[in-house]
N, C-alpha and C positions, 0 to 999 in steps of 0.2 A: 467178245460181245455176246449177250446172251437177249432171247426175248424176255422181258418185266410185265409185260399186261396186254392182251387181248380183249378186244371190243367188236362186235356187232352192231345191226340197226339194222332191223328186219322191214320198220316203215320210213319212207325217208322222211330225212329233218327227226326223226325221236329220240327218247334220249337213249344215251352208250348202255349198252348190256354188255357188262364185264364178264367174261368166260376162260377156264385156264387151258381150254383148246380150241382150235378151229379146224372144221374140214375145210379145204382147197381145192375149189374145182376150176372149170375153164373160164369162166365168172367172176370169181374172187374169194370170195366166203360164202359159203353156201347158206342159203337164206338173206343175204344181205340186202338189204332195199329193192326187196320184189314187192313191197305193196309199197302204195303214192295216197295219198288222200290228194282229190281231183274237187273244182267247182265244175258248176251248171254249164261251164263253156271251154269243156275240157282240158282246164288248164290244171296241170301240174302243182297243189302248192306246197311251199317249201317256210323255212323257217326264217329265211331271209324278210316274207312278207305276214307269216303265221305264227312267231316266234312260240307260240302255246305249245308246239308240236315237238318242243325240246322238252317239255316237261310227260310226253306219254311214254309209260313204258308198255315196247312190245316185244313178243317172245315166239317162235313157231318150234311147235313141237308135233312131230310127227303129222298129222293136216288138221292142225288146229292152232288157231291166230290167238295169242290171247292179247288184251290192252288193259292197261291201268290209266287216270289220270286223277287227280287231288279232286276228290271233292263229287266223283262217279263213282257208280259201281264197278267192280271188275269187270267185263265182255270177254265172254268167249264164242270164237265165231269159225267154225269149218272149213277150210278152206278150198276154194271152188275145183270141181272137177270137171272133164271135156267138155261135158255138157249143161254146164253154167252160164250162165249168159253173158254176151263179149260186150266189149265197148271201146270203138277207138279213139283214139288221142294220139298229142303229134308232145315231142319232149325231142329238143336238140336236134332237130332237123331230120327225125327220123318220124314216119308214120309209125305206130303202135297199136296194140288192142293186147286188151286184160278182159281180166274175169271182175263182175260185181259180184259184193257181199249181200248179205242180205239190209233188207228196209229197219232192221234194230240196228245194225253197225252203220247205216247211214247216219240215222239221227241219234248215235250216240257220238260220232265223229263231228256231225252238226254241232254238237253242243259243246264240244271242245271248242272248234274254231268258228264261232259265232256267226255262221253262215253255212249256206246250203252245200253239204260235200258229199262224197259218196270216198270207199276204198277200193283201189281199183287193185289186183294181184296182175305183173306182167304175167302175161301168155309164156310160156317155155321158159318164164326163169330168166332171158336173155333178150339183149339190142346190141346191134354192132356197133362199135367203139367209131368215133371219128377219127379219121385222117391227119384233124389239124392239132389233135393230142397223141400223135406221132404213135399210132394205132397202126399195125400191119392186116393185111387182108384177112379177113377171119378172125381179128379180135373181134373179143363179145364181152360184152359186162352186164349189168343189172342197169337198173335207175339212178344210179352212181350219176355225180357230174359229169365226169371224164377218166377215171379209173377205175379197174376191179377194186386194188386194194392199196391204202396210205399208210405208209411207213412214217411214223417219227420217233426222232431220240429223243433220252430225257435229258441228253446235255445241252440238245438244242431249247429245251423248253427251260432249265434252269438258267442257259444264258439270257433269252428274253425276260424272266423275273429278274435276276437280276440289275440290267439293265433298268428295267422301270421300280423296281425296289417293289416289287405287288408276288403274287403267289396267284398266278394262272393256272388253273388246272386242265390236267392233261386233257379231262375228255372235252373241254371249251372248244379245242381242235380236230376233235371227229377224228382219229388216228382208229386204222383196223390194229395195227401190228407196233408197239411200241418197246425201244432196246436200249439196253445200258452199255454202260464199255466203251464208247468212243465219243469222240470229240466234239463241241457243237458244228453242228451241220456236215459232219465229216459224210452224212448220207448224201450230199448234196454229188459228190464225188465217185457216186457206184455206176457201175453198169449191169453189175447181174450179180444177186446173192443167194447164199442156199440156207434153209431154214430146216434143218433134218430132211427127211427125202425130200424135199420141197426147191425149186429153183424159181425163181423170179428176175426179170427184165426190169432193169428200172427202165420207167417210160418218160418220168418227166419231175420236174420241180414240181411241186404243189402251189399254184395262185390262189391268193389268199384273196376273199371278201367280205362284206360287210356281216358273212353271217360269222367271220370269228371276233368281232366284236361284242356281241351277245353273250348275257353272260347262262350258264344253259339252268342255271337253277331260280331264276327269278322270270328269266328271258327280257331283259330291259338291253337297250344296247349300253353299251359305254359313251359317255357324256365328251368324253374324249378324242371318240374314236380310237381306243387303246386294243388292240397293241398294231391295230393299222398303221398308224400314225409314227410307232416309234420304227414297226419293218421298214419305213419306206426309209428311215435315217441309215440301215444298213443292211435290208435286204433289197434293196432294187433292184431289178432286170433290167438288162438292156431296153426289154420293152412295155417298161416302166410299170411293170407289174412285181407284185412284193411278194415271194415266196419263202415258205415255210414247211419245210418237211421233205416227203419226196411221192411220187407214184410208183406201184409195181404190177405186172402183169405176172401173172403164172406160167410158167411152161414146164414145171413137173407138178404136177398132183399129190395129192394126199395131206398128211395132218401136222397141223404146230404145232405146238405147245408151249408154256408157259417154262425157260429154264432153259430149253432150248438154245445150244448154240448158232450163233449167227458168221456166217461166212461169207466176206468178199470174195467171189470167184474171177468177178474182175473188176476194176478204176478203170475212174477218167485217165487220162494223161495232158 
C-alpha cells in the first residue's frame, strides 16, 4: 500500500489544498485548520451551515495567510503574533482564545459569507482532543472535529461510486492522507500504521455528516442526501452512526510523502 494524495485546510470548512508532502507534528498536519472564521456571537462557522467556505482557497506560508475566493481579490494577511489581540470562544466544549486578523480580512471574509465574521487564528496551534473520541490524556489537535488527521482509501471511495453508479470525488470527503493497495474499508480494521518515520494510532472510524453531502465545488447539498443515504444501506454502526474512512493520531513525528509506503504495524482481531 502506498500514500496517492495528500491534502490540507489551513481554514476550517475550505477547500482541500493538494501537496505531495506533509510535516507531522503532535496536532496532525501542521498548519491544518488553525484559523476558523467566527460570527458576532462567537460561534464557530463551518460549511455544514456556510457551505461558501468550501469554495475559498487558503494557504500559510511562512506567517502569512493567503485566501482566494471566485469573484475577490486575492488577500493576504500576516499572521498574528503574542501581541495581537485575543478573542475567546468555546468549539466542543472546550473554552478557547485566538488571535484576530485584521478589519480588511474581516470584511473580506464578510463578503464571502454574507454576514458579519471575523478570522480567528487558534492560540498555540492546539485544544485537547475529547475523551468521547477515545483521545488519551494529552491528545491535542487543531479545530479539527474530533481528529489530528483522516485516513481514507481510494478502494473505499471506488466502492461507494460504484455502488451508486456517480464518481464522488475524493476531496467531497476532507481526507488528510489518502492510499491505494488495499481493499475497501480494509482501514476500518487498523490499530496503528507507519507512514516512513511516521507512526499513527488509529483512533476511530470516521462519522459521517450532512457536510459530506455537499458537493465542494458548487456547494449545493445533494437532493438526495447522497451518499448519506446509501452509507447507512452498508455502513451503519451499532450506534447508528454511518462511517467512512478512518481517524489517526501521531505518535512518531516527522514527514510523508506522496509514494510512500504504508504499513500495518497492527489489526483488529
Amino acid at each position: 500500500m502506498n500514500v496517492s494524495q495528500l491534502f490540507q485546510y489551513p481554514l476550517k470548512s475550505c477547500k482541500a489544498s493538494e501537496a505531495t508532502k506533509l510535516e507531522i507534528v503532535a496536532t496532525g498536519v501542521r498548519n491544518d485548520r488553525v484559523v476558523a472564521a467566527m460570527d458576532a456571537q462567537d460561534t464557530v462557522l463551518t460549511a455544514r451551515t456556510h457551505p461558501m467556505l468550501l469554495q475559498v482557497s487558503a494557504r500559510i506560508t511562512d506567517d502569512q495567510l493567503t485566501l482566494e475566493y471566485p469573484g475577490l481579490e486575492q488577500l493576504k494577511a500576516k499572521l498574528p503574533d503574542k501581541g495581537s489581540v485575543e478573542r475567546s470562544f468555546r468549539m466542543f466544549d472546550h473554552d478557547l482564545t485566538g488571535h484576530t486578523l485584521s478589519s480588511e480580512v474581516d470584511l473580506w471574509i464578510s463578503d464571502v459569507l454574507r454576514t458579519d465574521a471575523q478570522l480567528i487564528v487558534l492560540k498555540n496551534d492546539e485544544r485537547p482532543m475529547l475523551a468521547r473520541h477515545n483521545a488519551k490524556e494529552g491528545d491535542i489537535t487543531t479545530l479539527t472535529d474530533a481528529s489530528p488527521i483522516h485516513l481514507l482509501s481510494t478502494a473505499s471511495l471506488e466502492e461507494l461510486n460504484r455502488r451508486l453508479g456517480r464518481q464522488f470525488p475524493i476531496h467531497q470527503f476532507r481526507p488528510n492522507v489518502v492510499i491505494d493497495g488495499c481493499d475497501p474499508h480494509e482501514e476500518d480494521n487498523w490499530k496503528e500504521v507507519r507512514i516512513g518515520d511516521c507512526v499513527f494510532e488509529v483512533q476511530m472510524a470516521c462519522p459521517r455528516c450532512v457536510l459530506s453531502t455537499i458537493n465542494p465545488e458548487t456547494g449545493v447539498a445533494d437532493p438526495q442526501s447522497e451518499p448519506l443515504r446509501a452509507w447507512a444501506g452498508y455502513r451503519k454502526a451499532a450506534n447508528n452512526k454511518v462511517n467512512f474512512g478512518t481517524y489517526l493520531i501521531p505518535r512518531k513525528l516527522g514527514v510523508i510523502e506522496v509514494g510512500m509506503e504504508v504499513i500495518v504495524m497492527q489489526a483488529g482481531g
